[in-house]
C-alpha positions as CSV (number, residue, x, y, z in Angstrom):
1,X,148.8,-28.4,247.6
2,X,146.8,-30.7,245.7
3,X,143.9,-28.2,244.8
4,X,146.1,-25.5,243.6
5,X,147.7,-27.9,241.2
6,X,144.2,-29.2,240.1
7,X,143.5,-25.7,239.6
8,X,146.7,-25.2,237.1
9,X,146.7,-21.4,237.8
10,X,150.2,-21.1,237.3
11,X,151.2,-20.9,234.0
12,X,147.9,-19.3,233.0
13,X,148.9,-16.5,234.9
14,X,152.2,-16.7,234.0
15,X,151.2,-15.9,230.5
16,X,149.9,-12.9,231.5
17,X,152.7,-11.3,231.8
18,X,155.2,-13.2,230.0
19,X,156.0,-14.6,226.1
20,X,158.6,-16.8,224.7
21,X,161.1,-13.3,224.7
22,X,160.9,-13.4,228.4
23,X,158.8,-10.7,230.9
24,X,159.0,-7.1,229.5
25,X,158.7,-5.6,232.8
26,X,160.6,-7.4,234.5
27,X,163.4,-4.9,235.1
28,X,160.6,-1.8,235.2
29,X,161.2,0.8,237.4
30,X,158.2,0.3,239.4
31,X,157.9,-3.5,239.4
32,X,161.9,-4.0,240.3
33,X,163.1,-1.1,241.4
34,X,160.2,0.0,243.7
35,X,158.2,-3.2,244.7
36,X,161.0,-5.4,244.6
37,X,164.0,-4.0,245.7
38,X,161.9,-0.6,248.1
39,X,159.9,-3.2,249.9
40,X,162.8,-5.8,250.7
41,X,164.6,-2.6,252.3
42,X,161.1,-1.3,253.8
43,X,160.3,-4.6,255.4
44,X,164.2,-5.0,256.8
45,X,163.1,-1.6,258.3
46,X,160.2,-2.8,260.1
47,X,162.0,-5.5,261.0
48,X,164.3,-3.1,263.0
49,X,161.5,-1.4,264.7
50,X,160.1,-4.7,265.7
51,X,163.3,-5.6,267.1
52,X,163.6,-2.3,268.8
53,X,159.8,-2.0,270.0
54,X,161.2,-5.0,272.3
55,X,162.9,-1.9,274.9
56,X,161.0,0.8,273.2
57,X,157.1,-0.1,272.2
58,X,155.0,1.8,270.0
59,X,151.8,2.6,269.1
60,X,149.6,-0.5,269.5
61,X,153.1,-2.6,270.8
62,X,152.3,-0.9,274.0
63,X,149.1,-2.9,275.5
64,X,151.5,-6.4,275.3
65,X,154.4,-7.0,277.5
66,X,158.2,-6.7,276.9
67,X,157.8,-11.0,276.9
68,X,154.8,-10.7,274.4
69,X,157.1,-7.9,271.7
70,X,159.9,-10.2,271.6
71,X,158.1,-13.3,271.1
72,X,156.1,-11.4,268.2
73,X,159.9,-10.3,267.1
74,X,161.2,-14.2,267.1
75,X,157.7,-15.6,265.8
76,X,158.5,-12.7,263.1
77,X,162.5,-14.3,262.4
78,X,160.8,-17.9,262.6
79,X,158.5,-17.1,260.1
80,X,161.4,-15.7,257.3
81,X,163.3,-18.7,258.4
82,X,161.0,-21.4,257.7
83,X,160.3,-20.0,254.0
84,X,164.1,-19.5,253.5
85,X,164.7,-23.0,254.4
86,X,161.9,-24.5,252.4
87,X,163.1,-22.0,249.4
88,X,166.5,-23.5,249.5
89,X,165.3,-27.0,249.6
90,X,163.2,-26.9,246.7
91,X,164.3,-27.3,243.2
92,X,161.4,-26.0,241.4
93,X,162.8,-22.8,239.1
94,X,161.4,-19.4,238.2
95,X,159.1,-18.7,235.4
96,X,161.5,-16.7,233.9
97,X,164.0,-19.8,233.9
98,X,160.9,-21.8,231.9
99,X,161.7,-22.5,228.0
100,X,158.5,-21.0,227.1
101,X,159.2,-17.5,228.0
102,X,163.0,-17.5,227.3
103,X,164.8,-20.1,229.4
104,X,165.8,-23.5,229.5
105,X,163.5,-25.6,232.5
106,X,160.3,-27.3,232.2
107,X,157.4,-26.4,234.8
108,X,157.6,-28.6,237.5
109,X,155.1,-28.4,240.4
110,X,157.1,-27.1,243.6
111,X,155.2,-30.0,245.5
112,X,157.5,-32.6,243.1
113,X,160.2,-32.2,245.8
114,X,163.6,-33.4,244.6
115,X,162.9,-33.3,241.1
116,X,164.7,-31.3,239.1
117,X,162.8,-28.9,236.4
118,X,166.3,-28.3,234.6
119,X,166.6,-24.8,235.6
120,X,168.3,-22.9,239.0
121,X,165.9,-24.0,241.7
122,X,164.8,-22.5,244.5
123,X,162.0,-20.6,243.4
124,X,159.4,-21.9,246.1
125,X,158.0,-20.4,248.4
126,X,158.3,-17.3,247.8
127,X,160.7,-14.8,249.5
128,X,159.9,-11.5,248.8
129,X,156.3,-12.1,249.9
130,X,157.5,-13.7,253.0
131,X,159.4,-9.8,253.7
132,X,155.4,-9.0,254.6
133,X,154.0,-12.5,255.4
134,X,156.7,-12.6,258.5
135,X,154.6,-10.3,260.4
136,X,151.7,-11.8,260.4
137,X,152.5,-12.5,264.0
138,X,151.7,-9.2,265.5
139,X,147.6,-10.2,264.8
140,X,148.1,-13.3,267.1
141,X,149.8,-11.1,269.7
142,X,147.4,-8.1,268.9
143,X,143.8,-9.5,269.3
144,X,143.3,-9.9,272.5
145,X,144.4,-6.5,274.1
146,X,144.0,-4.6,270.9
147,X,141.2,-6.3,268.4
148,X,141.1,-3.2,266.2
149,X,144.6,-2.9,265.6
150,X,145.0,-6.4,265.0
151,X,142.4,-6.7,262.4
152,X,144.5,-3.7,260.9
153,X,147.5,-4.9,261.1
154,X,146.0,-7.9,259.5
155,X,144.6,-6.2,256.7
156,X,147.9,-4.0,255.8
157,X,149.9,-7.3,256.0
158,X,148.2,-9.7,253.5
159,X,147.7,-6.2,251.6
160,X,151.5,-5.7,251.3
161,X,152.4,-9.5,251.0
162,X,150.0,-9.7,247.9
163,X,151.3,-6.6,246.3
164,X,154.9,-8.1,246.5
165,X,153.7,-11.4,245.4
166,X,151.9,-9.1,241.9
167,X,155.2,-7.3,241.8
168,X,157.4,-10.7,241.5
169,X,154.3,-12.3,239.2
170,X,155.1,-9.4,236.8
171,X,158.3,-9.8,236.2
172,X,158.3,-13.6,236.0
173,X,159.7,-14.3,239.4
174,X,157.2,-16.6,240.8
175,X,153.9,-18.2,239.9
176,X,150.6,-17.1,241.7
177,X,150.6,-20.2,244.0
178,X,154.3,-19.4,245.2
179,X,152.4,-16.1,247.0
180,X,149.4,-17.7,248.0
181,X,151.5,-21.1,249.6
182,X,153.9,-18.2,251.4
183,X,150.8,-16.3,252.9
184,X,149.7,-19.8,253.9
185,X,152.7,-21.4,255.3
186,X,153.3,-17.6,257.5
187,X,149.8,-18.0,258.7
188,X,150.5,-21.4,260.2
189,X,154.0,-20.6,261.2
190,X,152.6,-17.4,263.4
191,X,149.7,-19.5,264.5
192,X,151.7,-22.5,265.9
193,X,154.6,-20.2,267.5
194,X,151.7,-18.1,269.2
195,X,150.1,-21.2,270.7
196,X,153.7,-22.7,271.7
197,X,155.3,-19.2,273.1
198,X,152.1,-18.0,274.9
199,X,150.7,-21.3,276.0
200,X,149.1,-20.7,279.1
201,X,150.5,-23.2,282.2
């Protein structure tokens, strides 16, 4: 957490996007409307198959066990419930919230736990990225039966949590580090459930 803040990437790239009238696309077709509201249904969609692959496997789901899919499937909910909780604890706010592009808060770093920036909160991590993040599970459960797909379903993951974590950059939702500490905390969330669900005796 420290390096990130060190690095001060935050507003920097905030400014990309927004000025002191707010973020012009922040209601754009393809930035809300596609990337922000599409994916959240898209990824509640997966979801469902994930849950459903448990009785009825697909594709790659086939090489692991019934066991192995529905661990994946809870390592999955785990993972959306640990960046909910975290979200709701925090009180940093959005940059859209921040005075300089329009609001009322000051920035804050999310890792100032407790202290209020002056605007709505609950900005960190983020949860849109987390709708992709959350399945970063299925490489743990993939890469020892099925290496290729894993790597693949590696790949598309980070590639889908990044483009939701662009989308919510663009229209002022959340800072760069919000989507980087999500991919991180998801990583360590499906690494530690893999190791305590399919610890061998």
């Amino acid at each position: 957490c420290g390096l990130l803040d060190m690095l001060a990437l935050d507003l920097p790239t905030a400014r990309w996007f927004g000025t002191s009238t707010g973020f012009a696309l922040r209601d754009h077709w393809l930035w809300s409307t596609v990337l922000h509201e599409g994916a959240r249904r898209v990824a509640w969609t997966l979801q469902l198959g994930l849950l459903l692959s448990v009785w009825w496997p697909f594709g790659a789901l086939r090489v692991l066990t019934r066991r192995q899919r529905l661990h994946m499937f809870v390592a999955a909910m785990l993972t959306l419930a640990v960046i909910s909780t975290l979200k709701n604890m925090n009180a940093t706010s959005c940059p859209w919230d921040l005075a300089e592009f329009g609001g009322h808060a000051i920035y804050v770093s999310p890792w100032d736990w407790g202290l209020s920036d002056g605007g709505a909160g609950r900005c960190f991590p983020a949860g849109h990225a987390s709708a992709a993040f959350c399945f970063l599970p299925g490489y743990f459960w993939l890469r020892e039966k099925a290496p290729r797909a894993a790597r693949i379903w590696l790949v598309v993951t980070l590639a889908a949590g990044f483009t939701i974590g662009l989308a919510q950059q663009v229209r002022g939702a959340h800072y760069l580090s919000h989507t980087l500490w999500t991919g991180w905390i998801s990583w360590v969330v499906a690494a530690l459930s893999y190791g305590l669900l399919e610890r061998r005796n």
